[in-house]
PDB file with SEQRES, HELIX, SHEET and CRYST1 records, atoms N, CA, C and O in Angstrom:
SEQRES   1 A   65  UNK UNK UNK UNK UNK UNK UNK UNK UNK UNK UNK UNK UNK          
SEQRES   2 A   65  UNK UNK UNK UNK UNK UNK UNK UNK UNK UNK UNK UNK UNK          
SEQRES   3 A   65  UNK UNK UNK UNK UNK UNK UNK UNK UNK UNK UNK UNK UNK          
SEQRES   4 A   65  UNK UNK UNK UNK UNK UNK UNK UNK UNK UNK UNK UNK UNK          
SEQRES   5 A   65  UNK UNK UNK UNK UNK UNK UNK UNK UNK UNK UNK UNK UNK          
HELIX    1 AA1 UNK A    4  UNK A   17  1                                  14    
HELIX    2 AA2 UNK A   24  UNK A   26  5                                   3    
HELIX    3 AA3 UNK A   33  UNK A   56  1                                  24    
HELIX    4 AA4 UNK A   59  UNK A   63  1                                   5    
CRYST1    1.000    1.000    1.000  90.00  90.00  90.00 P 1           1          
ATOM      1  N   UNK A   1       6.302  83.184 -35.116  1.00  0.00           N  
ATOM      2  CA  UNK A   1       7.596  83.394 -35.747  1.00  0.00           C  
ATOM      3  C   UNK A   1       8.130  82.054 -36.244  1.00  0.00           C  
ATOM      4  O   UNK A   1       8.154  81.014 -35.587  1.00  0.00           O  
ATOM      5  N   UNK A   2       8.640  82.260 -37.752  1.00  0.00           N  
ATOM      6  CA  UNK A   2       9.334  81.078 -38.123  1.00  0.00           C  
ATOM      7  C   UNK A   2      10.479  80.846 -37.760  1.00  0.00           C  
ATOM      8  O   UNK A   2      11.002  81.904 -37.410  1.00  0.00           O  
ATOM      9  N   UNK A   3      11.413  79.664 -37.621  1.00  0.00           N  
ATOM     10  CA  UNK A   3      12.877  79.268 -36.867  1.00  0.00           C  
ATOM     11  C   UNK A   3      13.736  79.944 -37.542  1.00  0.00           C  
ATOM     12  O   UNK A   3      14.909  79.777 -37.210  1.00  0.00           O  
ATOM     13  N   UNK A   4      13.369  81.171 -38.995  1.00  0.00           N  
ATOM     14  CA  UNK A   4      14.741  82.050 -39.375  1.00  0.00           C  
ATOM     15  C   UNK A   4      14.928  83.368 -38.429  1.00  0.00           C  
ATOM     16  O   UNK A   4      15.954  84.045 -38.363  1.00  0.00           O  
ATOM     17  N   UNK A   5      13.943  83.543 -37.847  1.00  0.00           N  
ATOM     18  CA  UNK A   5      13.672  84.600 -36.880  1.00  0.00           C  
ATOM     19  C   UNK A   5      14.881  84.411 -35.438  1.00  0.00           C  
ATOM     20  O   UNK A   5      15.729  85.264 -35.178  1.00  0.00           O  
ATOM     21  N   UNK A   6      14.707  83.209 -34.712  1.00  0.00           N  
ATOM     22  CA  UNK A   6      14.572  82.716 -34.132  1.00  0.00           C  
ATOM     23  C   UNK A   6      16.775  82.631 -34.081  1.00  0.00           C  
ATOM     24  O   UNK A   6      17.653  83.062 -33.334  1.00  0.00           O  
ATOM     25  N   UNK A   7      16.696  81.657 -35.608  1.00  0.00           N  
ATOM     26  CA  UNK A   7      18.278  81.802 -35.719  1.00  0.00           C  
ATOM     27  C   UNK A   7      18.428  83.149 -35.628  1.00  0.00           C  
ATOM     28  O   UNK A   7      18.625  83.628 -34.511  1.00  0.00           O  
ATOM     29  N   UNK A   8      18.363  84.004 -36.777  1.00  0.00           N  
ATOM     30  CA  UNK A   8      18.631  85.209 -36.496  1.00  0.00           C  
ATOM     31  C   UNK A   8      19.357  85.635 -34.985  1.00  0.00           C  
ATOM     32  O   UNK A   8      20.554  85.648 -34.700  1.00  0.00           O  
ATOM     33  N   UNK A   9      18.051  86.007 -34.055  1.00  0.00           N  
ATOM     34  CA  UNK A   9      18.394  86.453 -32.809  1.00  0.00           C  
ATOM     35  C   UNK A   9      19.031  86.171 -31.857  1.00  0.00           C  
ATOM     36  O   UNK A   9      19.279  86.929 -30.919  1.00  0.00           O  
ATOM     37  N   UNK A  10      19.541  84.498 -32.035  1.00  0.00           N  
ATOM     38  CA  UNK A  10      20.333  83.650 -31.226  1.00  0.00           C  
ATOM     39  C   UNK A  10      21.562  83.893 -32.204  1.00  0.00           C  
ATOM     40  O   UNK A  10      22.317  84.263 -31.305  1.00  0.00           O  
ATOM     41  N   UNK A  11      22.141  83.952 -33.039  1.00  0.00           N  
ATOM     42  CA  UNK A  11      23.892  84.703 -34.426  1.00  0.00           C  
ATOM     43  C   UNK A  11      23.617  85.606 -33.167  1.00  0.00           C  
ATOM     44  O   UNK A  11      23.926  85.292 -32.018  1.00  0.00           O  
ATOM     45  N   UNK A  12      22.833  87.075 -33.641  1.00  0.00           N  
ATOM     46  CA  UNK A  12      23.063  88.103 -32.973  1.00  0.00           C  
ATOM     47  C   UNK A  12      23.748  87.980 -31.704  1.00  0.00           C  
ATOM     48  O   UNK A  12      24.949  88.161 -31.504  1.00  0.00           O  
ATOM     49  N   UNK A  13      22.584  87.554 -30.614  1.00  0.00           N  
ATOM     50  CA  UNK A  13      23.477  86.952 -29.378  1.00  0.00           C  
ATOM     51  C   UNK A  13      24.734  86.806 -29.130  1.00  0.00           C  
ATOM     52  O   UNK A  13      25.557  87.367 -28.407  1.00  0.00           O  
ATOM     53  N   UNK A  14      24.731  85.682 -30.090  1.00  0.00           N  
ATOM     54  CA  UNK A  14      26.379  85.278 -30.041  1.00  0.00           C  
ATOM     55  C   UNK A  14      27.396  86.140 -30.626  1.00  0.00           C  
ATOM     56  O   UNK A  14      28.569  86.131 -30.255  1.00  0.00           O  
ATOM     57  N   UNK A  15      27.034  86.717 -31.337  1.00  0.00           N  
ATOM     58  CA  UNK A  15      28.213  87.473 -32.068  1.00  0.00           C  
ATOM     59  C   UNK A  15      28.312  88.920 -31.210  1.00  0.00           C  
ATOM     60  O   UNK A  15      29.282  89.674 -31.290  1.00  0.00           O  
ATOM     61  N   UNK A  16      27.163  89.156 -30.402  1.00  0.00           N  
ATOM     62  CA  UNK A  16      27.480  90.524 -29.315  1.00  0.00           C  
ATOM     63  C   UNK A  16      28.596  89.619 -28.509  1.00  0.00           C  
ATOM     64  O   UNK A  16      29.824  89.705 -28.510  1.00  0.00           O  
ATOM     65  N   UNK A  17      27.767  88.776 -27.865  1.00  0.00           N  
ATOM     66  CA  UNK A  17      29.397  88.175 -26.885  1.00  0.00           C  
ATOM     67  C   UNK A  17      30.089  88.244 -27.289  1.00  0.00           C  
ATOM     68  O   UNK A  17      30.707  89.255 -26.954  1.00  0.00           O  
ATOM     69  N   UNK A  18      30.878  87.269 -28.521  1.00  0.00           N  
ATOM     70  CA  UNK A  18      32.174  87.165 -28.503  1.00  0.00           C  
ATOM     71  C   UNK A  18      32.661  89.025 -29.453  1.00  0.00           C  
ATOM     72  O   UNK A  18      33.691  89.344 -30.047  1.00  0.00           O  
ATOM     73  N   UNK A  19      31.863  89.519 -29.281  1.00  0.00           N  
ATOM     74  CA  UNK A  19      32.499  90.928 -30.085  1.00  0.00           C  
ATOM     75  C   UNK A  19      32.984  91.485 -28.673  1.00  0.00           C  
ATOM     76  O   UNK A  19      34.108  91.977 -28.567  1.00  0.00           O  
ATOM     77  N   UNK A  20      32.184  91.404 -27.682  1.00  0.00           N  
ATOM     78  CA  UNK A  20      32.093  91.957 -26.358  1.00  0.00           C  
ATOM     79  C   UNK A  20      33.497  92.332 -25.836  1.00  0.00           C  
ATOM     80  O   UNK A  20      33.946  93.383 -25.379  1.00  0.00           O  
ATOM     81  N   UNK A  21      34.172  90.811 -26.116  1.00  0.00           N  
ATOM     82  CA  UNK A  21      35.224  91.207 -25.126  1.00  0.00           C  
ATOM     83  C   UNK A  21      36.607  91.649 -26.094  1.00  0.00           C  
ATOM     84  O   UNK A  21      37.717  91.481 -25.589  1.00  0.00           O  
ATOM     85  N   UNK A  22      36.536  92.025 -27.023  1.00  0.00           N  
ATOM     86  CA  UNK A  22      37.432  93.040 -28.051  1.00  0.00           C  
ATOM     87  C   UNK A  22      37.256  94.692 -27.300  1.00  0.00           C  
ATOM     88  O   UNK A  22      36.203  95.178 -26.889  1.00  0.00           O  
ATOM     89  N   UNK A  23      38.591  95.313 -27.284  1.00  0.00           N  
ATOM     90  CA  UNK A  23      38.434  96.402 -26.655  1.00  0.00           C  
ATOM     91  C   UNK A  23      38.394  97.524 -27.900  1.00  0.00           C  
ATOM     92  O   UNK A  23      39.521  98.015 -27.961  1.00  0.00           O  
ATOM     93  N   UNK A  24      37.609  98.051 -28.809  1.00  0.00           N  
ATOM     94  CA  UNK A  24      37.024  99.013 -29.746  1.00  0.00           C  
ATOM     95  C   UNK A  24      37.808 100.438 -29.395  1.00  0.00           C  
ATOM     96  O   UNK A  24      38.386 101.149 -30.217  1.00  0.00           O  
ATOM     97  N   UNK A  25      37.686 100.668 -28.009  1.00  0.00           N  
ATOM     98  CA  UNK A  25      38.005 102.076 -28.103  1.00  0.00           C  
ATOM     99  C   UNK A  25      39.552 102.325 -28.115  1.00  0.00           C  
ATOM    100  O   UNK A  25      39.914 103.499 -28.195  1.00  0.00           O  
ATOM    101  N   UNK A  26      40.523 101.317 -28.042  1.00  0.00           N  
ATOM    102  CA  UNK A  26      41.868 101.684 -28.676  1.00  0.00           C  
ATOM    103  C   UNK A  26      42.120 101.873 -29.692  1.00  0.00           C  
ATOM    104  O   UNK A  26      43.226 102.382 -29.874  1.00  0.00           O  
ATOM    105  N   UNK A  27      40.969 101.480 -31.314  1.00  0.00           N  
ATOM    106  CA  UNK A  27      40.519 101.884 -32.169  1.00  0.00           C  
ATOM    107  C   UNK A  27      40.370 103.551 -32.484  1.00  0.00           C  
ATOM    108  O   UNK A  27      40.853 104.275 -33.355  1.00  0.00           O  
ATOM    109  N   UNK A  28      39.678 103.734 -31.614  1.00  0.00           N  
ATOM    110  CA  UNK A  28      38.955 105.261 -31.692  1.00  0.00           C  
ATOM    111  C   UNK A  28      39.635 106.213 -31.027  1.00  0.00           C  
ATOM    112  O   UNK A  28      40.136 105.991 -29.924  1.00  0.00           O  
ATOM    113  N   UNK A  29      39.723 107.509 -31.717  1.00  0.00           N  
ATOM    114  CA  UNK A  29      40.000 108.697 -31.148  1.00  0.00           C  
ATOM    115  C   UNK A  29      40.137 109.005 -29.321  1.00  0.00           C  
ATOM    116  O   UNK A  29      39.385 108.243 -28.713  1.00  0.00           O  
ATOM    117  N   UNK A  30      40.826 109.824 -28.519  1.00  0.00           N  
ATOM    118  CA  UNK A  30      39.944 109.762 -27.224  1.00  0.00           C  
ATOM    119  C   UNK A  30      38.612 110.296 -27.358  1.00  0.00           C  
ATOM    120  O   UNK A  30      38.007 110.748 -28.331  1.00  0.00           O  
ATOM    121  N   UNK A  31      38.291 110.130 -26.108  1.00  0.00           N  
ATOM    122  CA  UNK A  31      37.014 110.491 -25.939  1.00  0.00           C  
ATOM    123  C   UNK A  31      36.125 110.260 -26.566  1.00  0.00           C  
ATOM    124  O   UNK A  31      35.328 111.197 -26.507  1.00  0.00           O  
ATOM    125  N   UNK A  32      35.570 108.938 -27.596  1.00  0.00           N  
ATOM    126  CA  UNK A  32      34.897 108.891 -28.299  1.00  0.00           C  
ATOM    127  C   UNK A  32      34.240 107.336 -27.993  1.00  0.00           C  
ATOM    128  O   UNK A  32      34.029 106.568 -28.932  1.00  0.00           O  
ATOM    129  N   UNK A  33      33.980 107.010 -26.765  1.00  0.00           N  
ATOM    130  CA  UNK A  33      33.250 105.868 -26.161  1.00  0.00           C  
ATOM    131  C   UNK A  33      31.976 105.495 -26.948  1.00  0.00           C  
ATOM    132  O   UNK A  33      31.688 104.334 -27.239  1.00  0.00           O  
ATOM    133  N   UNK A  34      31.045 106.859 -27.350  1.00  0.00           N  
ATOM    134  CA  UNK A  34      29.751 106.591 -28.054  1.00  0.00           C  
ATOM    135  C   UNK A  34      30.143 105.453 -29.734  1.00  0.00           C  
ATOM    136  O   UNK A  34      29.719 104.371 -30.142  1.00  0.00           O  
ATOM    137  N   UNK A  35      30.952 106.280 -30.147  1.00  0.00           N  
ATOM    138  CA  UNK A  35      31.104 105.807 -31.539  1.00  0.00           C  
ATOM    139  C   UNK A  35      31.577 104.736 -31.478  1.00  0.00           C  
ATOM    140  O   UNK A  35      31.333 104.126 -32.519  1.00  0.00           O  
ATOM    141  N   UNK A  36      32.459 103.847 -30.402  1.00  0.00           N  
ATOM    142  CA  UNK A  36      32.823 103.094 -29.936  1.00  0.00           C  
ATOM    143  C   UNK A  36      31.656 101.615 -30.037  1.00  0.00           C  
ATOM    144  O   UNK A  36      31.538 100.701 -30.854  1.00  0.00           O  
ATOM    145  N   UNK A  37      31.099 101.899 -29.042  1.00  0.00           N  
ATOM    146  CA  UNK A  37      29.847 101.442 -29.068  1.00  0.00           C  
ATOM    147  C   UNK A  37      28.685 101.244 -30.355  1.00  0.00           C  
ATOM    148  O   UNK A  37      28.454 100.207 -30.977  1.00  0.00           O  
ATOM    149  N   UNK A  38      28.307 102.046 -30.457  1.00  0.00           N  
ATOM    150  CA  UNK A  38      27.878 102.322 -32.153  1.00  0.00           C  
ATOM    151  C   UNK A  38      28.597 101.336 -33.056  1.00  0.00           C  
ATOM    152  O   UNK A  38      27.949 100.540 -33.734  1.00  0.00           O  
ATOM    153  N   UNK A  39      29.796 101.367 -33.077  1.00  0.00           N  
ATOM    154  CA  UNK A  39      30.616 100.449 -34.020  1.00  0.00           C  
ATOM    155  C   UNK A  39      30.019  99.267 -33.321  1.00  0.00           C  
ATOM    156  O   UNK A  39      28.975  99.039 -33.932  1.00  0.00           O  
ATOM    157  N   UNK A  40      30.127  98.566 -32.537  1.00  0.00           N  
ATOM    158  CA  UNK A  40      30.435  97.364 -32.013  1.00  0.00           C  
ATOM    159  C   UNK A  40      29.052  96.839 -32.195  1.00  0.00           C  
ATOM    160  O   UNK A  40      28.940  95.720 -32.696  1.00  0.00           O  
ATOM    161  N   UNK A  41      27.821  97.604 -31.800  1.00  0.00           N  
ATOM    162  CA  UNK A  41      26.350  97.173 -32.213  1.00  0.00           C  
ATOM    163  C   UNK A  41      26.437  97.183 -33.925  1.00  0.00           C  
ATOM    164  O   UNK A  41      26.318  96.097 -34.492  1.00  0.00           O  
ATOM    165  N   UNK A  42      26.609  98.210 -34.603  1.00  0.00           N  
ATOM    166  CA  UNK A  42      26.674  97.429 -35.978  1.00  0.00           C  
ATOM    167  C   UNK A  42      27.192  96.140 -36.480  1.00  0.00           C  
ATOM    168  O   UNK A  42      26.787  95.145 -37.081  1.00  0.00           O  
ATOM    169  N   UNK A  43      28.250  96.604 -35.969  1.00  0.00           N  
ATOM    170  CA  UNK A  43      29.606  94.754 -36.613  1.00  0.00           C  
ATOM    171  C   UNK A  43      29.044  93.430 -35.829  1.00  0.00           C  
ATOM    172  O   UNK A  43      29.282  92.287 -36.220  1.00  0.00           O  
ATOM    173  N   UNK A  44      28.032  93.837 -34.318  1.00  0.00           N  
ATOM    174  CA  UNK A  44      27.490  92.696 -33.969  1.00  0.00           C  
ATOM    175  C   UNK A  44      26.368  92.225 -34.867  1.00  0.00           C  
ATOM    176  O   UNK A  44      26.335  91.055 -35.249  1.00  0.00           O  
ATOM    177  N   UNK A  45      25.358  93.198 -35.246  1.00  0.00           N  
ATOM    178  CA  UNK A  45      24.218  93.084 -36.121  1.00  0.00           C  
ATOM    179  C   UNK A  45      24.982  92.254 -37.684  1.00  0.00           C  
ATOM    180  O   UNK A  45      24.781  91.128 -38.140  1.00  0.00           O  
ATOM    181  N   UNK A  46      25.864  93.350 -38.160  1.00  0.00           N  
ATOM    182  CA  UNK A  46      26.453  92.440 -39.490  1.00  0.00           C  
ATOM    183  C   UNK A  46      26.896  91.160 -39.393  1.00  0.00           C  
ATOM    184  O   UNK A  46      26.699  90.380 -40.325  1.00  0.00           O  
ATOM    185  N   UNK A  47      27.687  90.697 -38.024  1.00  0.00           N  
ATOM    186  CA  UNK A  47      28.063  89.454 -37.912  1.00  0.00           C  
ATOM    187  C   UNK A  47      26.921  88.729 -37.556  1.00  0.00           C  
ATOM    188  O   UNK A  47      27.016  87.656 -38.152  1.00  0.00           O  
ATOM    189  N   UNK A  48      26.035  88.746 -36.990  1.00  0.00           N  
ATOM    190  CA  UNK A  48      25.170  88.007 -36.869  1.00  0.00           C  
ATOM    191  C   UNK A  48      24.295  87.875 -37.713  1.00  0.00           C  
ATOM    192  O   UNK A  48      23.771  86.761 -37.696  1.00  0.00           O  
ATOM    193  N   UNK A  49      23.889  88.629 -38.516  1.00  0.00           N  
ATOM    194  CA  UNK A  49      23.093  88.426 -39.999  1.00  0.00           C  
ATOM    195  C   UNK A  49      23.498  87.164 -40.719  1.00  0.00           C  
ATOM    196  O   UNK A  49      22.915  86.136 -41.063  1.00  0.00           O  
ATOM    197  N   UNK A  50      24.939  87.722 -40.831  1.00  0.00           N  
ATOM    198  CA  UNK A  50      25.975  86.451 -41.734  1.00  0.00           C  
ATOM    199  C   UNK A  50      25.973  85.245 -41.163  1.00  0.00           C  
ATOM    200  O   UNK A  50      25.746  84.343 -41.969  1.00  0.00           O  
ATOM    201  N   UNK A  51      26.144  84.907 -40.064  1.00  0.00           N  
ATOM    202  CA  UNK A  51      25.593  83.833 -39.716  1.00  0.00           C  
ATOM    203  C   UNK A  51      24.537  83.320 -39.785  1.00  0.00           C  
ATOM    204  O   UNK A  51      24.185  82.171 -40.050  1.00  0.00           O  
ATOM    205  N   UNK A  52      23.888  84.435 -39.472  1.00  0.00           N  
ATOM    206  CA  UNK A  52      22.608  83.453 -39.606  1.00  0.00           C  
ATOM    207  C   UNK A  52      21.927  83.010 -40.938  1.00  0.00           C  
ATOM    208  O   UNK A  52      21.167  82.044 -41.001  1.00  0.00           O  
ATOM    209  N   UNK A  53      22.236  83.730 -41.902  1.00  0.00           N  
ATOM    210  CA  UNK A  53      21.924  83.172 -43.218  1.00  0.00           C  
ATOM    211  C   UNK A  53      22.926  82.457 -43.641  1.00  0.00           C  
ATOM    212  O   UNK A  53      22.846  82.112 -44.820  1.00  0.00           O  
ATOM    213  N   UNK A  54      24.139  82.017 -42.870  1.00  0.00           N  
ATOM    214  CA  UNK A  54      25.103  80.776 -43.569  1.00  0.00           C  
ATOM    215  C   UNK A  54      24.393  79.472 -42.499  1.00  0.00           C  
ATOM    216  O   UNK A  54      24.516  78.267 -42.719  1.00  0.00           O  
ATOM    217  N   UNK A  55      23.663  80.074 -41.354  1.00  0.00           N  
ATOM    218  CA  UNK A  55      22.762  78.423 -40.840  1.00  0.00           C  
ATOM    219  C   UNK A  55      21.634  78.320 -41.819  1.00  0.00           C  
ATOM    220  O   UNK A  55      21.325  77.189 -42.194  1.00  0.00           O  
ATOM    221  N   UNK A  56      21.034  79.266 -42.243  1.00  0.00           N  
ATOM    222  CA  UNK A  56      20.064  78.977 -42.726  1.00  0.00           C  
ATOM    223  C   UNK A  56      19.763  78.799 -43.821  1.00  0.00           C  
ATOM    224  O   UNK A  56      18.613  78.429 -44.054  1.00  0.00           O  
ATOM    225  N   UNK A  57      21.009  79.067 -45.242  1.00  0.00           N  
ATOM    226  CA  UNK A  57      20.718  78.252 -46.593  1.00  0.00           C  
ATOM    227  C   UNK A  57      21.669  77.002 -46.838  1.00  0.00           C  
ATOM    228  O   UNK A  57      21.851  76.361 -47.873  1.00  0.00           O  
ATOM    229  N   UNK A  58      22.410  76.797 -45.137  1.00  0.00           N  
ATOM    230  CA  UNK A  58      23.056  75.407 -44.844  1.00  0.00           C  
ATOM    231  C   UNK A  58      21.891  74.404 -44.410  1.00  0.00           C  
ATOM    232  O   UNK A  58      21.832  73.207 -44.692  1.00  0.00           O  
ATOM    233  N   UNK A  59      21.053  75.088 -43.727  1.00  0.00           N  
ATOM    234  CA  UNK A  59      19.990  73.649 -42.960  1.00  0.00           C  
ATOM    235  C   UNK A  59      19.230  73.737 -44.557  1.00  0.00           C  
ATOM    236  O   UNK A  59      18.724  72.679 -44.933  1.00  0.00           O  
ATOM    237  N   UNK A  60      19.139  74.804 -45.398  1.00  0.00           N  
ATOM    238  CA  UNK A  60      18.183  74.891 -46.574  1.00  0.00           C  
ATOM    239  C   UNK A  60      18.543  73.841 -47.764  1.00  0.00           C  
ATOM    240  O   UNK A  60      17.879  73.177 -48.559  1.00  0.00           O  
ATOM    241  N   UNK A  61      20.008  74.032 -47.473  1.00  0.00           N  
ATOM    242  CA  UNK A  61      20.790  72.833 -48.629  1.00  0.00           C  
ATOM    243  C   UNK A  61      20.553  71.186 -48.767  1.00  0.00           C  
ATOM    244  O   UNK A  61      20.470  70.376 -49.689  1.00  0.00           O  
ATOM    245  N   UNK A  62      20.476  71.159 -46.830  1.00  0.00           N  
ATOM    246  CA  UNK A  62      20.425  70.378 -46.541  1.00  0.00           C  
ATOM    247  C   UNK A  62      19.557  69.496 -46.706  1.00  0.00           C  
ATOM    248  O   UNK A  62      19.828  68.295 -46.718  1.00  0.00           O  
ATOM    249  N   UNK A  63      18.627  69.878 -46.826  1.00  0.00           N  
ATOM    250  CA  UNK A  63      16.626  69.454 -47.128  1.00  0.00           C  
ATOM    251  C   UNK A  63      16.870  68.621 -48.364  1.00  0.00           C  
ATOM    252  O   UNK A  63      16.754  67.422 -48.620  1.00  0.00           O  
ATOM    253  N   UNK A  64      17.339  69.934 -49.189  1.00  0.00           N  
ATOM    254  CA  UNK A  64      17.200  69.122 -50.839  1.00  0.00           C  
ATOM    255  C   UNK A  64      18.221  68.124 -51.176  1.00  0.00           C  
ATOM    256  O   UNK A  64      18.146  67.463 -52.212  1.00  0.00           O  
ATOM    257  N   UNK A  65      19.560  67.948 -49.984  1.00  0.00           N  
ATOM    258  CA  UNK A  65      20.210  66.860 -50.578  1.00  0.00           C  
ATOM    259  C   UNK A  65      19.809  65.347 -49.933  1.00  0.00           C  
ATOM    260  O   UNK A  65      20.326  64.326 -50.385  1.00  0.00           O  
TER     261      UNK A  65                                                      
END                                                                             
């Protein structure tokens, strides 16, 4: 695996934690813990994507300057 992999999964990481401790289901309907969840794994996946491609065409910039 190359080190975009690598960032990748370490954003992810981080962005589950700090999503973690946001409480989602005062958001949601009652009784709706699943969708809850569901939300919070997506918006962790989207936030961590975004990061990780703002480290990685930042270290990319970086090369060529």
């Amino acid at each position: 695996m190359n080190y975009k992999t690598y960032i990748y999964i370490v954003s992810v990481l981080i962005s589950t934690f700090a999503i973690s401790g946001i409480n989602f289901n005062n958001f949601f309907k009652n009784k709706r813990e699943i969708e809850a969840k569901i939300f919070v794994t997506l918006l962790s996946l989207a936030l961590g994507y975004l990061v990780g491609t703002f480290i990685i065409t930042f270290i990319e910039c970086s090369k060529i300057i």
